[in-house]
N, C-alpha and C positions, 0 to 999 in steps of 0.2 A: 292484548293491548290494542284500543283505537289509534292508529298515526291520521293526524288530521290533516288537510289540504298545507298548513304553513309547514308542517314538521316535515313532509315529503320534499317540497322547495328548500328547505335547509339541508336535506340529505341530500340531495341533488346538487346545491351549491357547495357543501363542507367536500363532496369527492370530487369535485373537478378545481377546488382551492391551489394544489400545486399547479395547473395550467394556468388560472388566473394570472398566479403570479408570475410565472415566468412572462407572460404577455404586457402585464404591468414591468417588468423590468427592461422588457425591449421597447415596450410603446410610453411609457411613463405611466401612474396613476392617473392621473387626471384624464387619460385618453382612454383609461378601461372602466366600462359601464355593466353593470350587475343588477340596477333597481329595474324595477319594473315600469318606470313610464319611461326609461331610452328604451328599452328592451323591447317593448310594446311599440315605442313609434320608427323604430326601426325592423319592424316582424312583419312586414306586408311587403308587400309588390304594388305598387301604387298603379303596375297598371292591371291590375286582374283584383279579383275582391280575395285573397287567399289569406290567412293569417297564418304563421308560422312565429311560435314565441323563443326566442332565440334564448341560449342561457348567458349571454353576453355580448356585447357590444365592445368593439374596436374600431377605434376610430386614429388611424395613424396619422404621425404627423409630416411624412418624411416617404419619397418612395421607398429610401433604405430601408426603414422598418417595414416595410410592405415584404420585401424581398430577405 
């Protein structure tokens, strides 16, 4: 069986789904990001040229959620 570049990213996301959500339960949905253009523009260090593609994005709204 060929697994193509999209069907590895779906395997990747379908086994870390139960973290997702727990983070969406603590940070809300709308503050948990999974696509690939937050993920992308949050995967740098803006001061160094390095990319690191994150498998997610959080963005709290609250230092309690932080902590």
């Amino acid at each position: 069986m060929i697994q193509t570049k999209e069907m590895e990213v779906q395997s990747k996301v379908t086994g870390i789904e139960p973290v997702i959500e727990t983070f969406r339960k603590i940070a809300g949905s709308e503050n948990v990001f999974v696509d690939e253009e937050h993920r992308t523009e949050y995967g740098d260090d803006k001061t160094e040229d390095y990319q690191f593609m994150p498998d997610l994005v959080i963005k709290p709204g609250t230092t309690q959620e932080v902590s």
